[in-house]
GUNUTI-573669 format. One record per residue: residue number from 1; residue in one letter; chain; x negated, y negated, z negated of N, C-alpha, C in turn. Coordinates in steps of 0.2 Angstrom, whole numbers. Layout:
% residues N
R	NUM	A	A	X	Y	Z	X	Y	Z	X	Y	Z
...
//
This chain:
% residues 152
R	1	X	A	-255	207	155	-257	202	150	-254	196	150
R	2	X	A	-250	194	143	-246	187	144	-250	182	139
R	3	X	A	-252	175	143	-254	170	138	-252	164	138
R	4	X	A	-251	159	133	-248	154	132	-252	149	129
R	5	X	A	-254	144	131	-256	138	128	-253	131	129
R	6	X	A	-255	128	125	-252	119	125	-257	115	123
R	7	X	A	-256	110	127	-259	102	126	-253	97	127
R	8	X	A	-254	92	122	-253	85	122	-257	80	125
R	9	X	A	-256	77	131	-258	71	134	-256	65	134
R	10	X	A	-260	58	133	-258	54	132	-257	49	138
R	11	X	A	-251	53	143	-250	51	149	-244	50	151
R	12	X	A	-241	48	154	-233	47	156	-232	56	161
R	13	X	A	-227	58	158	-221	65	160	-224	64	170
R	14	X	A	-222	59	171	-225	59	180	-230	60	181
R	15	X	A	-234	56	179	-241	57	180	-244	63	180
R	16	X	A	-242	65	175	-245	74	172	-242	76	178
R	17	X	A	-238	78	177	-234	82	183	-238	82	189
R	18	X	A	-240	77	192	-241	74	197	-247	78	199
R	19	X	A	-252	77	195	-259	77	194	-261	83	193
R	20	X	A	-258	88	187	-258	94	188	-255	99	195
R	21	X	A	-251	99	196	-247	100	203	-253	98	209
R	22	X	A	-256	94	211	-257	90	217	-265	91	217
R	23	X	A	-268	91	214	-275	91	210	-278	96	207
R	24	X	A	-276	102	207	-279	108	204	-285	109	204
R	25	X	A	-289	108	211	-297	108	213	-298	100	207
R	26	X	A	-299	96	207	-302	91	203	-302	95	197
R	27	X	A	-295	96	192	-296	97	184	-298	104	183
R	28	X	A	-298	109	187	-299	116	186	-305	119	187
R	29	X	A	-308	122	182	-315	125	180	-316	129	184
R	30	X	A	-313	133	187	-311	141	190	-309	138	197
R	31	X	A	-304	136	200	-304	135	207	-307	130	209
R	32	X	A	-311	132	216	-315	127	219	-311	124	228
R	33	X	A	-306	129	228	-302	128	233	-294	126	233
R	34	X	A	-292	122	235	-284	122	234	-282	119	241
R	35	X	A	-279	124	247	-278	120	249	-269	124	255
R	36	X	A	-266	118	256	-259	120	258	-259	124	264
R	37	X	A	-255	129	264	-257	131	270	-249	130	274
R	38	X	A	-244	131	270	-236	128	274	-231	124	269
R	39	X	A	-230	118	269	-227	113	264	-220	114	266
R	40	X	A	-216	116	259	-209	118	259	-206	111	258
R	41	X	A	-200	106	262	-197	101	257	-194	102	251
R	42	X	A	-193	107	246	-192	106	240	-195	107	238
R	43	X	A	-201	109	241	-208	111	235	-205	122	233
R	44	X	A	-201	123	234	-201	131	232	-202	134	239
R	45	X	A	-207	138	239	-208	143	248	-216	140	246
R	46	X	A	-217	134	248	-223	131	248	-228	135	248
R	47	X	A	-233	138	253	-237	143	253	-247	140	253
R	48	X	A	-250	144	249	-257	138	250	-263	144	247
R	49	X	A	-268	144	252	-275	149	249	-277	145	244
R	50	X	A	-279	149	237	-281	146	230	-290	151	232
R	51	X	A	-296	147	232	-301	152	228	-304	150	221
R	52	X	A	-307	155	218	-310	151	213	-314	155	213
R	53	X	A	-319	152	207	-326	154	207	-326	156	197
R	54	X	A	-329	162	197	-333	163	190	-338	167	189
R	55	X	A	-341	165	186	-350	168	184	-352	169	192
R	56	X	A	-350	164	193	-355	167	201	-349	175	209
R	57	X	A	-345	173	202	-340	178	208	-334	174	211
R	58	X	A	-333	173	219	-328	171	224	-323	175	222
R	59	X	A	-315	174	220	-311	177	224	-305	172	226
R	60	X	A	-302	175	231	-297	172	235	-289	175	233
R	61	X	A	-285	172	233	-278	171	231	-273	168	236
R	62	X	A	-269	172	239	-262	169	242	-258	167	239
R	63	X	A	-257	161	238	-253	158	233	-246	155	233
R	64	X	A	-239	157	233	-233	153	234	-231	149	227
R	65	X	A	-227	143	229	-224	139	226	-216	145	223
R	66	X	A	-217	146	217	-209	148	215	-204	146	211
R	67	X	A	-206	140	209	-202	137	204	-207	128	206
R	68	X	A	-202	123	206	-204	116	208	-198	111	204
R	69	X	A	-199	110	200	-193	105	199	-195	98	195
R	70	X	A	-200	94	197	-202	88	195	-195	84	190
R	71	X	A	-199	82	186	-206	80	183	-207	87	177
R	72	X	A	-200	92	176	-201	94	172	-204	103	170
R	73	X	A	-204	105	176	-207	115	180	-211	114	186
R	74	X	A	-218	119	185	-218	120	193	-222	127	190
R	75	X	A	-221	132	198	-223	140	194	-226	141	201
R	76	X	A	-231	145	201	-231	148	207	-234	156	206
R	77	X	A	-236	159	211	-236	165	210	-243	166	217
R	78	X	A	-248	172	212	-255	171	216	-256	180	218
R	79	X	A	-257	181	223	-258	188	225	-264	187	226
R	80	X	A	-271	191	222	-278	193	225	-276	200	227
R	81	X	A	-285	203	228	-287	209	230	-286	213	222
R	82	X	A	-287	211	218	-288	214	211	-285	213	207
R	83	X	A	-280	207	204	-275	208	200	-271	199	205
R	84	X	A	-264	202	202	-259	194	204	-258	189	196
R	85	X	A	-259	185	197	-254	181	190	-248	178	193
R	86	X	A	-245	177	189	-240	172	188	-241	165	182
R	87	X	A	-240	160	186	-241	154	180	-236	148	180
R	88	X	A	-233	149	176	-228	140	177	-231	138	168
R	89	X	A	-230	130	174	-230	125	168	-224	122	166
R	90	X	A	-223	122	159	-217	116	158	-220	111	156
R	91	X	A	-218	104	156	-218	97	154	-214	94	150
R	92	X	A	-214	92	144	-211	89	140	-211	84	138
R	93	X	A	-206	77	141	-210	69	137	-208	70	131
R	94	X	A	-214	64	127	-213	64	121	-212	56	121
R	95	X	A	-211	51	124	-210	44	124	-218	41	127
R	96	X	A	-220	43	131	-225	41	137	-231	46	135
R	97	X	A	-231	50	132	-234	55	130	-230	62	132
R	98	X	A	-237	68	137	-232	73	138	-236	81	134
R	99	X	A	-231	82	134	-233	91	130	-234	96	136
R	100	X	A	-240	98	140	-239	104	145	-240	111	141
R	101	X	A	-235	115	143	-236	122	140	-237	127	144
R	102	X	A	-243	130	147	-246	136	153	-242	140	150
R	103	X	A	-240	144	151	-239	154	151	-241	156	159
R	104	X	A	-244	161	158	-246	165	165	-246	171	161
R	105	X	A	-246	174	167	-247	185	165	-252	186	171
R	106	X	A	-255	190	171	-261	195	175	-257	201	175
R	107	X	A	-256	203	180	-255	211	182	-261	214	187
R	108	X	A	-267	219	184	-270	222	187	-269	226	195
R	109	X	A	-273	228	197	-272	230	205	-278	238	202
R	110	X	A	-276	242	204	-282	248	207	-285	250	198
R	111	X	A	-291	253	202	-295	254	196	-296	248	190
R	112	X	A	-295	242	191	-293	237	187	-290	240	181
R	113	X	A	-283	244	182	-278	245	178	-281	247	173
R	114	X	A	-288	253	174	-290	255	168	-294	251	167
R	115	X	A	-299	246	167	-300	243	163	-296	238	160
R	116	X	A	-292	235	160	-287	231	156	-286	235	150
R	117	X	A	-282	242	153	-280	245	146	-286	246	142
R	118	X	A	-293	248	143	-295	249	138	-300	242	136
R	119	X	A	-300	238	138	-306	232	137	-299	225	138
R	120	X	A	-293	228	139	-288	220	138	-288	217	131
R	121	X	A	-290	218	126	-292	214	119	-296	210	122
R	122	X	A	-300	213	123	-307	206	126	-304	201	131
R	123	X	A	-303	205	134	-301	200	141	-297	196	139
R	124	X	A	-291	196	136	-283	192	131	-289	187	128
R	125	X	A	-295	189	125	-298	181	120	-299	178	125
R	126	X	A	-304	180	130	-309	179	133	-305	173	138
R	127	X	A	-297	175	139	-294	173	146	-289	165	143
R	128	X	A	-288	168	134	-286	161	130	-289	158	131
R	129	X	A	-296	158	130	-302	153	128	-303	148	135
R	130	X	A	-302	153	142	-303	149	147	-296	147	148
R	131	X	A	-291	145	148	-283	143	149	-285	136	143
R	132	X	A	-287	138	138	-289	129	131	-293	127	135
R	133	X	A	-299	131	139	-306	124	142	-301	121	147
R	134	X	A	-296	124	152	-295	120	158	-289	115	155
R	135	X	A	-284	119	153	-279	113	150	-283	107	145
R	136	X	A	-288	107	141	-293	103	140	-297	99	144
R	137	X	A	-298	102	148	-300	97	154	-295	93	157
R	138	X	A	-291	94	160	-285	93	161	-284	86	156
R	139	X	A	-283	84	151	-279	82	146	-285	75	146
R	140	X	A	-292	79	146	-295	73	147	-298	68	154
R	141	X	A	-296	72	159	-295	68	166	-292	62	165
R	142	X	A	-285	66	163	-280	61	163	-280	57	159
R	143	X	A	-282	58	153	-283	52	150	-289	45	151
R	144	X	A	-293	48	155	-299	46	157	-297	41	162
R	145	X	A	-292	42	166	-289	37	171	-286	41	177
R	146	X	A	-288	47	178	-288	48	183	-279	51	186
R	147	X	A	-278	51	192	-268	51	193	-266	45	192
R	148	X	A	-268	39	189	-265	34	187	-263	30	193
R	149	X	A	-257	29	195	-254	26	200	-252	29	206
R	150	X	A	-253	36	204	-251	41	211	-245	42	209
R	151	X	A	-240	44	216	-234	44	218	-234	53	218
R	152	X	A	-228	56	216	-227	63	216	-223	63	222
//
């Protein structure tokens, strides 16, 4: 399952980057954990457990940095027990204003598969809806103050 959303925020192309990247556990509805577990100097390799929470369900993700190239890409890639995504953002300044664009996929694990195939329509809105609340949170963090003065 492939999805795509944008926001424009009213924030300098570094900052976003910065802040997004560095901060996942602050702006993110769904992860209540982000934390490094081996820090690459280019930023690709970068290895770090992700958990999140929804309706009341834990799951845990081992998460590598695959793609890092500030201020403009960063991607990483999450292996759970039940499905993996893959997610990169790209950044786009627009003269101190920036455009982030999410694309992820979910690939199912196990008995999972069958329900994507017959219940993936719901899930694809279901999964839109919460990809707009967080990049919307997101967009008002940052413009709220918050990253302001942090170094990438």
């Amino acid at each position: 399952m492939n999805q795509q959303v944008t926001v424009q925020i009213d924030r300098p192309i570094d900052e976003v980057f910065e802040y997004t990247n560095n901060h996942v556990a602050e702006w993110s509805k769904a992860v209540v954990e982000n934390e490094v577990i081996e820090e690459k100097p280019e930023g690709v390799g970068t290895t770090f457990l992700c958990v999140t929470e929804d309706h009341g369900r834990r799951m845990e993700f081992q998460g590598v940095v695959t793609r890092h190239e500030p201020p403009r890409v960063s991607a990483i890639h999450l292996a759970g027990s039940s499905f993996d995504i893959d997610a990169e953002y790209v950044f786009e300044d627009l003269g101190g204003r920036t455009r982030v664009t999410q694309q992820s996929s979910v690939a199912p694990k196990g008995l999972l598969k069958v329900f994507f195939f017959l219940f993936g329509w719901m899930m694809y809105k279901a999964g839109c809806k919460a990809q707009e609340d967080e990049l919307d949170n997101l967009k008002r963090l940052l413009e709220e103050g918050a990253g302001q003065g942090e170094k990438a």
